[in-house]
C-alpha positions in Angstrom: 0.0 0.0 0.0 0.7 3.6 -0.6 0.6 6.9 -1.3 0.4 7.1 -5.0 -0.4 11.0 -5.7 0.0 13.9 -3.1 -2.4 16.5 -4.4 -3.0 20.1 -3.5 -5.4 22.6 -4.7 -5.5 26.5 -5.6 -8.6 28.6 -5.1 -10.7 29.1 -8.6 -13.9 31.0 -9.5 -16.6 28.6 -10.3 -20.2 29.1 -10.9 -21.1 26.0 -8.7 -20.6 26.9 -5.2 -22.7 29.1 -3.1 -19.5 30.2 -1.1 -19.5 33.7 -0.6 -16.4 34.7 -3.0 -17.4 32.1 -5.3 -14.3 30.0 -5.4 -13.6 26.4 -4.8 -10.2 24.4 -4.2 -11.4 21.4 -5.3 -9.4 21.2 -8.6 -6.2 19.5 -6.8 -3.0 18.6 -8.8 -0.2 16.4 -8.0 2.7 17.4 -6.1 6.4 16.0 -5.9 6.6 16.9 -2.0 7.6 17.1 0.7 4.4 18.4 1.8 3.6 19.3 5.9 0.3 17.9 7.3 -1.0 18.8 10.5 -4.3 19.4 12.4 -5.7 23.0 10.7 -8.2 23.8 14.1 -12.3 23.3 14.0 -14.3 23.4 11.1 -15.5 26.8 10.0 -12.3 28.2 10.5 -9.6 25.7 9.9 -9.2 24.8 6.3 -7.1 21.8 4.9 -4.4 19.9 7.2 -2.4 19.6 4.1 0.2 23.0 3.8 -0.3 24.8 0.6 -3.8 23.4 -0.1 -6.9 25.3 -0.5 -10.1 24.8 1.1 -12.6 27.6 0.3 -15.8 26.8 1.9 -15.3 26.2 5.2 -18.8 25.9 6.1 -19.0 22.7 5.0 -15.7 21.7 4.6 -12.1 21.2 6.0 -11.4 21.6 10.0 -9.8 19.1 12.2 -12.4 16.3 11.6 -11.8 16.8 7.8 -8.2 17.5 7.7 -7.3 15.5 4.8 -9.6 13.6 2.3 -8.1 10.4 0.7 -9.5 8.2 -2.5 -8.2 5.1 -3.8 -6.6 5.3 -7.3 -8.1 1.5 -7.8 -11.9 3.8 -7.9 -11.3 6.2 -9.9 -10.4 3.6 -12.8 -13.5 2.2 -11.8 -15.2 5.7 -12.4 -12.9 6.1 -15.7 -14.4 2.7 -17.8 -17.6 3.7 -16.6 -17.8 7.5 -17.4 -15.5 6.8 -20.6 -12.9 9.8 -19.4 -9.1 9.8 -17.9 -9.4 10.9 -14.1 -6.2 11.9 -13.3 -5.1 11.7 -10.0 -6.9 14.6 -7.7 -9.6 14.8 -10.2 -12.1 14.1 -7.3 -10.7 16.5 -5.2 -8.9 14.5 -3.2 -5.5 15.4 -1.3 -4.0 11.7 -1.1 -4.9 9.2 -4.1 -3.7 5.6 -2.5 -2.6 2.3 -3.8 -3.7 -0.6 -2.8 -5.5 0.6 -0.6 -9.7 -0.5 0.2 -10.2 3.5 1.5 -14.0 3.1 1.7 -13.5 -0.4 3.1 -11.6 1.3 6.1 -12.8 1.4 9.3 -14.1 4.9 11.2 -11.0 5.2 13.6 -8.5 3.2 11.7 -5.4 4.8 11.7 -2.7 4.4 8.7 0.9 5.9 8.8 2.2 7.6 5.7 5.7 7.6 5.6 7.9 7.4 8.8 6.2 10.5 10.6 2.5 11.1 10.0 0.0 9.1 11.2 -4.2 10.2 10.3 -7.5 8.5 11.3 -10.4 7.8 9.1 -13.4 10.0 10.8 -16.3 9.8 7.9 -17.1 9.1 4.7 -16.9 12.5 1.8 -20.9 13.4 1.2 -20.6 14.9 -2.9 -21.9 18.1 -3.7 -23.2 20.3 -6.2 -19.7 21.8 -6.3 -18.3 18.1 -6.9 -21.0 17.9 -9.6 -19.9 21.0 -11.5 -16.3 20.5 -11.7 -16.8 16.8 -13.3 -19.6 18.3 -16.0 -21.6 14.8 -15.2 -25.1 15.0 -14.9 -26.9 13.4 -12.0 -23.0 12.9 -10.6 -24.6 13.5 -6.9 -27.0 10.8 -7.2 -24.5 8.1 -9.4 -21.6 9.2 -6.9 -23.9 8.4 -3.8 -25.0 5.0 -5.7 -22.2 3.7 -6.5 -21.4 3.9 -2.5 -17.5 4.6 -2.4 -16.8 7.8 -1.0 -13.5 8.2 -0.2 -12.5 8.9 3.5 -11.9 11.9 5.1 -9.0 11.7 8.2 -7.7 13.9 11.0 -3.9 14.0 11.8 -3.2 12.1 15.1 0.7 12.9 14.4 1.8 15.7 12.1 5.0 15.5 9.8 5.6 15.4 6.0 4.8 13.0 3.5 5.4 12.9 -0.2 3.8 10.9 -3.1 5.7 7.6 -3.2 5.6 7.1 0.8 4.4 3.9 2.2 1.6 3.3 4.2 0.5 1.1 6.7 -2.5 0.5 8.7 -1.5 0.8 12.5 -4.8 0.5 14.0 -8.2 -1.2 12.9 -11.2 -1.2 15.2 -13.2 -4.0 16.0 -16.7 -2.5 14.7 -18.6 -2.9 12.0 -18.5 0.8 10.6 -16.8 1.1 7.5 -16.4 4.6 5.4 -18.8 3.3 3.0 -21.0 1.9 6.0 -21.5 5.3 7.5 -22.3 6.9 4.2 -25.3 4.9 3.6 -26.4 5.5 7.2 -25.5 9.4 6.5 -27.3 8.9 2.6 -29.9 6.4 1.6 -30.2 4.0 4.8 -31.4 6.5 7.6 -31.7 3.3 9.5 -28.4 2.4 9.9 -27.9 5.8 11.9 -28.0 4.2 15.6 -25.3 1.2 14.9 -22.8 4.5 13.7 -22.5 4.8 17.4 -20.3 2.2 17.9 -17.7 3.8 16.5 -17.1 5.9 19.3 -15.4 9.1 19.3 -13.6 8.7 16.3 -16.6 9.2 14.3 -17.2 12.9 13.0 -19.0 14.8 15.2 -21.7 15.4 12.4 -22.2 11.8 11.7 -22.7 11.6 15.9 -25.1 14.0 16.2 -27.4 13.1 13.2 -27.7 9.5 14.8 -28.4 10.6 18.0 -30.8 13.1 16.6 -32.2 10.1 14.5 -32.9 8.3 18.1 -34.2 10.4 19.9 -37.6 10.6 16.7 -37.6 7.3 17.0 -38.0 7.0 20.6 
């Protein structure tokens, strides 16, 4: 396993955001590296943990619970023979592209080292937007993206450092829970039901993903 594509992103004007200056980093490139990750503070006013990378909105995205977002290169050729198109690595706005990798198969709280110093831990599963939607130019993307069920993750940095495309990594830590990445985003999506067996992830969930089952529970009770 590892880190096949370190990506970063610049801010852009695009029509498809309702952020206030209307621009959007989710256009990310690869990088050679060595690039810094650490914690960037709470949502809404951290932005990416990954130095040098935008994150525009963040109302709805980056902060310490979404520090870094990950996809596995092994999905997007999935997504290229069945939209017809190259996806080059960072396409889906994601700051690490792995190898080898099951990212939506990961546990909430697994915890994978990158390299020698940096260690994150998978909090939630990435929820596509309308801003997602415009930068691919694929109609109905929100719903086939939610379909298809394999989000990506989105980490928090346990221990900062650098890491660079190239850089091994290895799962340190796996829970033993049922709540995969692509678990909670059904429970988060399409299977409201699920919401209550989220809980067992514990802490390491995203505090979002906590409160809407515990928000679920407490209708149903």
């Amino acid at each position: 396993m590892k880190l096949l594509s370190l990506n970063l992103g610049r801010p852009e004007v695009t029509e498809h955001t309702d952020q206030p200056e209307r621009v959007t980093g989710i256009d990310k490139r690869p990088v050679g590296g060595p690039v810094r990750v650490a914690a960037p503070g709470p949502k809404g006013v951290g932005a990416s943990g990954v130095a040098g990378d935008a994150v525009c909105h963040t109302k709805h995205h980056g902060g310490d619970h979404q520090a870094v977002y990950a996809f596995a290169r092994e999905d997007l050729d999935d997504w290229e023979r069945e939209l017809g198109r190259t996806l080059t690595s960072g396409t889906f706005g994601e700051n690490l592209t792995t190898e080898g990798l099951d990212v939506s198969g990961a546990k909430i709280g697994e915890r994978w080292r990158i390299g020698s110093e940096v260690v994150l831990e998978v909090t939630s599963g990435r929820i596509p937007c309308n801003t997602f939607q415009g930068h691919l130019g694929e109609k109905g993307w929100v719903r086939r993206f939610t379909r298809k069920g394999a989000p990506g993750a989105y980490l928090r940095v346990i221990e900062p450092g650098e890491i660079r495309a190239g850089d091994p990594i290895e799962i340190v830590h796996r829970p033993d829970h049922e709540v995969t990445v692509a678990f909670q985003f059904r429970a988060v999506t399409t299977e409201r039901e699920l919401l209550p067996r989220l809980l067992a992830a514990g802490d390491a969930l995203h505090p979002e993903a906590i409160e809407r089952a515990r928000a679920y529970m407490a209708r149903q009770s």
